[in-house]
Each structure stands twice: as C-alpha cells, then as structure tokens.
C-alpha positions as CSV (number, residue, x, y, z in Angstrom):
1,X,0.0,0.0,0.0
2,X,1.8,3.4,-1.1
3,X,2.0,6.3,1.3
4,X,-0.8,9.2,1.0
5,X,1.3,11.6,2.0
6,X,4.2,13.2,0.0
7,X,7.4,11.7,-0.7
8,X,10.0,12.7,2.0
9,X,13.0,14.8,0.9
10,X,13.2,18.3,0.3
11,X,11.5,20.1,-3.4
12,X,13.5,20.2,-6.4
13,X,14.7,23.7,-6.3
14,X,17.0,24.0,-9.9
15,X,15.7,24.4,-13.1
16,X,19.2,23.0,-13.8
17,X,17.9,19.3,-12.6
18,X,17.6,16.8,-15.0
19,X,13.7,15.8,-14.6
20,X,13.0,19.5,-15.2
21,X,15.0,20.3,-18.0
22,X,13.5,17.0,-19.6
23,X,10.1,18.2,-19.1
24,X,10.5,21.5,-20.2
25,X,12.1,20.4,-23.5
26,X,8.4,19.2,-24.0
27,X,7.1,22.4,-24.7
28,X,8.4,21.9,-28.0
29,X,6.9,19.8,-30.5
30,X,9.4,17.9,-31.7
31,X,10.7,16.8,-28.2
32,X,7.5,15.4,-27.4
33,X,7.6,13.1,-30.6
34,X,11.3,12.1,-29.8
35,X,10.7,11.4,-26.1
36,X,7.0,9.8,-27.4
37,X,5.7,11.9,-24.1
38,X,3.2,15.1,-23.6
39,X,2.0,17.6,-20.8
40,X,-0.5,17.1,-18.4
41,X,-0.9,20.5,-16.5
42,X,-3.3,21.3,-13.5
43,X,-5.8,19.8,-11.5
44,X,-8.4,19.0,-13.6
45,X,-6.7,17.7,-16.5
46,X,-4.9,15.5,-14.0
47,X,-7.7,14.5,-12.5
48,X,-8.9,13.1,-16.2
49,X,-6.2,11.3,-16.9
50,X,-6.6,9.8,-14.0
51,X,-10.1,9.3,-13.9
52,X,-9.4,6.9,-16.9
53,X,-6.5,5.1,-16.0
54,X,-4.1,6.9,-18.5
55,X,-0.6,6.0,-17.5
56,X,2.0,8.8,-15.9
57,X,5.9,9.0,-16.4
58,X,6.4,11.8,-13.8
59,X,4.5,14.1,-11.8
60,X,5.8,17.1,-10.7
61,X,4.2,19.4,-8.2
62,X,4.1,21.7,-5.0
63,X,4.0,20.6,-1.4
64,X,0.8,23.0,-0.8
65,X,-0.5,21.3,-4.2
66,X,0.3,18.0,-2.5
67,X,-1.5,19.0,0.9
68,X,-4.8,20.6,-0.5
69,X,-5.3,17.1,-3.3
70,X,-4.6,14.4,-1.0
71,X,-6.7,11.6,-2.6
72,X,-5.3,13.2,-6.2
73,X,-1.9,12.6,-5.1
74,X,-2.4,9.2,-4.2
75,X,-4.1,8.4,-7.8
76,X,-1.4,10.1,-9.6
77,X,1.2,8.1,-7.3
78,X,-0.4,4.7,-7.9
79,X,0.2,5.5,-11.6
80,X,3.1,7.5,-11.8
81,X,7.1,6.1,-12.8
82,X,8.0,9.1,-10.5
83,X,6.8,11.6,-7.9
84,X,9.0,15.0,-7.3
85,X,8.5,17.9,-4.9
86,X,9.7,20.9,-6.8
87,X,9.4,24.6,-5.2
88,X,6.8,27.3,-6.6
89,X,9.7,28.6,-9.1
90,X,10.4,25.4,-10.8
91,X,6.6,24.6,-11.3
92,X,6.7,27.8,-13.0
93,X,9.6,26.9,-15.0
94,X,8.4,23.2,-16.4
95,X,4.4,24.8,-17.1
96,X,3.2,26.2,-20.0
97,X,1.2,28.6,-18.1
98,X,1.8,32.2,-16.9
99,X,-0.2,31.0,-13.4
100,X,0.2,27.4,-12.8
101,X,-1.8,25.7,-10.5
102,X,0.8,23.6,-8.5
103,X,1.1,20.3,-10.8
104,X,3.0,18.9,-13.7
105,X,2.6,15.7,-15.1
106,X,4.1,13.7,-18.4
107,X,2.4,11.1,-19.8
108,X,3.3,8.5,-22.6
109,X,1.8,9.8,-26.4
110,X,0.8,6.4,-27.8
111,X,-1.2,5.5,-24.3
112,X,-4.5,7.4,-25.9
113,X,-7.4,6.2,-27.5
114,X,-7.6,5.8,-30.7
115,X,-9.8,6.7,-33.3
116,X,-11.1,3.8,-35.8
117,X,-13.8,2.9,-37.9
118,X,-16.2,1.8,-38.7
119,X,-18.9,4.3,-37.3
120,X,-21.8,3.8,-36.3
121,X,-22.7,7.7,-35.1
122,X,-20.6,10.5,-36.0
123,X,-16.9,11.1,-36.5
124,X,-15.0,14.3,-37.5
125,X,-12.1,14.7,-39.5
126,X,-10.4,18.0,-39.9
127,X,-8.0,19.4,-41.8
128,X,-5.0,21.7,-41.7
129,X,-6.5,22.9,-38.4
130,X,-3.5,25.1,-36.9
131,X,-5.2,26.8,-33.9
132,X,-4.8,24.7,-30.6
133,X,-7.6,26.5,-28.7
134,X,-9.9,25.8,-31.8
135,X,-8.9,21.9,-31.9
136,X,-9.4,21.7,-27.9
137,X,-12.6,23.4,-27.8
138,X,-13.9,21.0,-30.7
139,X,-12.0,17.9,-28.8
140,X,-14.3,19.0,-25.8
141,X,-17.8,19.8,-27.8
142,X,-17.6,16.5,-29.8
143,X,-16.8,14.5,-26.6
144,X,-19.9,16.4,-24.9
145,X,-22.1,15.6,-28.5
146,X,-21.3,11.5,-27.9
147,X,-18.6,11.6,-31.6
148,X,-17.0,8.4,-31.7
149,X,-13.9,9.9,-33.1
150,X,-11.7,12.8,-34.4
151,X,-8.7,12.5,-36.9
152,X,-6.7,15.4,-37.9
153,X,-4.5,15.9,-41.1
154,X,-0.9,15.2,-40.2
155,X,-0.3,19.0,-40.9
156,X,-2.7,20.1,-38.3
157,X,-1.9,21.1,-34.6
158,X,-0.7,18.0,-32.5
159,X,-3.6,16.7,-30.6
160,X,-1.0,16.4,-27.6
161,X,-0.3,20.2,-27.8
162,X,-0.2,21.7,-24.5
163,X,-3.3,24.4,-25.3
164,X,-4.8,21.7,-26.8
165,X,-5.2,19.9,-23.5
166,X,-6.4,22.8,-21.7
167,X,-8.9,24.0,-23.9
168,X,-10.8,20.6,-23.8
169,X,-10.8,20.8,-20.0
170,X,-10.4,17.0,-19.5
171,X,-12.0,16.0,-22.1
172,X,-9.3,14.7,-24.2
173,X,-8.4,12.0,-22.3
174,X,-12.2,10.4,-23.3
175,X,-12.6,11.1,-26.9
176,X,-11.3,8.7,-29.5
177,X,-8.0,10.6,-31.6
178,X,-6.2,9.7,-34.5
179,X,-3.9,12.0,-36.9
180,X,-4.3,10.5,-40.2
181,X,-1.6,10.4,-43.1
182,X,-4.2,11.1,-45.5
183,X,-7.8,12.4,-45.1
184,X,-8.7,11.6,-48.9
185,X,-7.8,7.5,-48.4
186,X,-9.9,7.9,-44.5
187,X,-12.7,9.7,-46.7
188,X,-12.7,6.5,-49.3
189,X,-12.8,3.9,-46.6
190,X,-15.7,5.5,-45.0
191,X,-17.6,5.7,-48.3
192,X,-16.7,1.7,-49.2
193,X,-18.2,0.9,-45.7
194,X,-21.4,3.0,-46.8
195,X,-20.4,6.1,-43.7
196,X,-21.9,9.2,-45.7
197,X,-19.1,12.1,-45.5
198,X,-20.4,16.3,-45.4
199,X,-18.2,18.7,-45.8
200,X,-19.2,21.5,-44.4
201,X,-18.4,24.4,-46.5
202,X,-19.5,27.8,-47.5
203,X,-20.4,26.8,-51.3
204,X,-22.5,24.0,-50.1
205,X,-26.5,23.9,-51.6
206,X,-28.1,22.5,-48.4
207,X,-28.4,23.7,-44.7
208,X,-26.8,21.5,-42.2
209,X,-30.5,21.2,-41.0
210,X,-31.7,19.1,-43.7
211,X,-29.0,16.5,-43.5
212,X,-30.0,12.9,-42.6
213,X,-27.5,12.6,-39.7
214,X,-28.7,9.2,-38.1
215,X,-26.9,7.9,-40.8
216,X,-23.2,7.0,-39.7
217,X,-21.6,10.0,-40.8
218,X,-17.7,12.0,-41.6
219,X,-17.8,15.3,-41.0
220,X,-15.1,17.1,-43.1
221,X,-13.6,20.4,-41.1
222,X,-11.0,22.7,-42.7
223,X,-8.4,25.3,-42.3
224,X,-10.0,28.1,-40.1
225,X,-8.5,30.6,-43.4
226,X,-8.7,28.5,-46.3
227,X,-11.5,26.2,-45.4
228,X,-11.6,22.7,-46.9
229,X,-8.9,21.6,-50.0
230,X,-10.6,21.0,-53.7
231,X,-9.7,18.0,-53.3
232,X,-11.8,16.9,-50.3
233,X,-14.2,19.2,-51.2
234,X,-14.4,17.3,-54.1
235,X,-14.8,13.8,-52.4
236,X,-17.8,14.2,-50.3
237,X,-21.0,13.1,-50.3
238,X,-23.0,16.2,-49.3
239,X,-21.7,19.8,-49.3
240,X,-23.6,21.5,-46.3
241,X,-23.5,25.2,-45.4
242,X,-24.6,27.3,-41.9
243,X,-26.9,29.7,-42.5
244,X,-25.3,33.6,-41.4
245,X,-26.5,36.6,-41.9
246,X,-25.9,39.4,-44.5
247,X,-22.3,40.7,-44.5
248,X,-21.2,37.6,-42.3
249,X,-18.5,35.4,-44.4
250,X,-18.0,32.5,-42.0
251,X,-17.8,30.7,-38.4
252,X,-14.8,30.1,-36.6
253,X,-14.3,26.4,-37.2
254,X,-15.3,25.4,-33.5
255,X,-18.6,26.7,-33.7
256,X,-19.3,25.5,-37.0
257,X,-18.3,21.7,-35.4
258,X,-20.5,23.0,-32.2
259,X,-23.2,23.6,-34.6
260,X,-22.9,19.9,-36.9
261,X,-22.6,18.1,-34.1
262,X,-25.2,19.1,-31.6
263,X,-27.5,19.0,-34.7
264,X,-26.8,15.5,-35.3
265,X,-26.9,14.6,-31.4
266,X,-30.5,16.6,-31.8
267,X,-31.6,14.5,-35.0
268,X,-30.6,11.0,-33.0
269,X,-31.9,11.3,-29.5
270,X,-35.4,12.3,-31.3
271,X,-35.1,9.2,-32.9
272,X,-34.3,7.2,-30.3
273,X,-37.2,8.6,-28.6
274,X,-39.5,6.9,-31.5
C-alpha cells in the first residue's frame, strides 16, 4: 500500500535538474515526438487522466498542491514512474502557463485512445486545423455531442499540444483521436463501408439542417482561413453550409463543429425517442 502523504525529501529547487530540464524540453513539439511523451498540466486535466486510468511518467508538483489534493496525489502516485516535490519557481519553469496551479505531469503519447472505424454515429475529420484552442474546444464539444472519433490531417496542430489539452478541460483523455496520413484514403474507406461524408463548406447547396444525420456519418472540417482543400471538397457526399446573416462570411471552425454536431446529437436522440 503506497503512502498518501508526499514523498519525504526536500523540493527540487533548480531548473538546472535533470527531470525539469527533460520536461521542459516538452514544450516543443518535436521533443514530445522524440521522447513519445506530452503535458498534463493542472488539477483538472490531471484528474482526467486519471479518472481513466491513463498512464503517468512523472509528476511534478508543489508541497501545498500535494497538501490541499490528498486523494489526487495518491491516484497520480499509484500510476506514476515518478513523484517529485519541486518549489513554486520550478513549477513555474516546467508549465506552460503564466499562473500554474501547483502540478506537472508527463504522460506517454501512444497511451490514448484511438480513433477507428467503422462508425456507427458520427466522426470528425479535420484538416490543416492550426489553432490549438480551436482543436481543444472541438475535442471537448464532440466528446460532450457523444462523436465516436476525431482524426486530424498530419499538418494540423498536435492533438497532444499543450493548449490543446487545456482547452478541452479533461475531455481529451475520453474522446477517441487519431492523426491520419491522408484524409482523402480515410474519406474513401468510409464511403466503401457505406459512412456518408459532409463537408461543411460555405459553397454547399443544403443547410446542415436538412442532413440525414442518423446515418453514420464523416464530418469534413478545414483550415480556419482556407476552409476545406478542392480535393476533399471534391470527395464528399454532401456539401452542407450554416446559414449567417448578410455581411457575415463565416464561423470560426469550433462553432461550425458546435453547430454539426449538436444538430446531429439533436436529430438522434429524437429518434431514439420513436
């Protein structure tokens, strides 16, 4: 049975130390792919990972952090390849945040759920998405709208990016991810297994209204700028557009998922009701 209190031994106090310079090399993108690990910052988004049994390398955090989440302490421990005190200063140094909230934890990349067809619901691929708020607000809204899975283009944001994380406020850890090396050959596999794929784009004839989305169902997303590539454009089933009024050119891109989405969660449950 592992302690519930913290480790003995006084906080890691350097940013010179070798745990903290490893995790703060993680703020880049290309460390996290070489070391195959990613950021868990804060509470909450500790508390998710947790909640779902995602494996921990390392936690860092402060004894008052420690002291006020005694029970999260002891699920990060059980999970955890290692527990360090570090003081106030060094949290600071290792978050990606100007105010952190008194934890630090890495986590191994290839530990989350993956996204796979076939579907039987709804599924959302997007492409060249470069915002990581955007991409964490849609991670939390399709997780919220029951989605069964999200792929990205392999030129979009990493899923694992730290903003990412925070934006979807714990919900990444329970939505289904996948970064595909080509959204035209997921778009063609979905079509041979008879999954209908809308694009949703501003060209497109029909409202997003009159959709049949009981019907297992793509969603194609695009750049917030450019919007969707000819080529995908191209592939779809349906083009669909939102309705906006006069002078308006478009959504942001996490609205427009908001909107799909919830529409097709609306169109389902009423259904199911039948």
């Amino acid at each position: 049975m592992r302690s519930s209190h913290p480790e003995a031994g006084g906080p890691i106090a350097s940013t010179q130390n070798p745990l903290v310079k490893q995790i703060r090399k993680l703020h880049q993108a290309k460390y996290r792919h070489q070391q195959q690990l990613f950021l868990i910052e804060g509470t909450h988004t500790l508390e998710a990972a947790c909640a779902v049994e995602h494996p921990l390398e390392s936690v860092c955090h402060t004894a008052r952090w420690a002291e006020r989440h005694p029970e999260l302490w002891d699920q990060a421990h059980q999970r955890a390849q290692r527990m360090a005190i570090v003081t106030p200063e060094v949290l600071k140094a290792v978050s990606t945040t100007v105010n952190p909230e008194g934890v630090v934890a890495t986590a191994p990349r290839q530990a989350m759920p993956t996204a796979q067809l076939p579907l039987s619901g709804i599924g959302l691929a997007l492409e060249t998405l470069q915002d990581p708020g955007n991409l964490g607000t849609i991670v939390r809204t399709a997780t919220a709208a029951g989605v069964e899975g999200l792929w990205t283009s392999a030129d979009s944001v990493d899923l694992d990016h730290p903003k990412v994380l925070r934006a979807s406020v714990g919900a990444w850890f329970r939505l289904p991810m996948a970064v595909s090396p080509d959204l035209t050959a997921l778009v063609q596999q979905c079509q041979q297994q008879q999954i209908q794929v809308v694009a949703a784009d501003a060209g497109g004839t029909q409202n997003y209204w009159q959709v049949d989305w009981c019907r297992p169902t793509l969603i194609l997303l695009g750049n917030e700028g450019a919007g969707l590539s000819a080529e995908l454009v191209a592939r779809a089933d349906r083009l669909v557009s939102i309705p906006l009024a006069p002078g308006v050119e478009s959504l942001n891109v996490a609205i427009a998922a908001a909107l799909l989405t919830y529409e097709a969660c609306r169109q389902r449950r009423g259904r199911s009701r039948e």
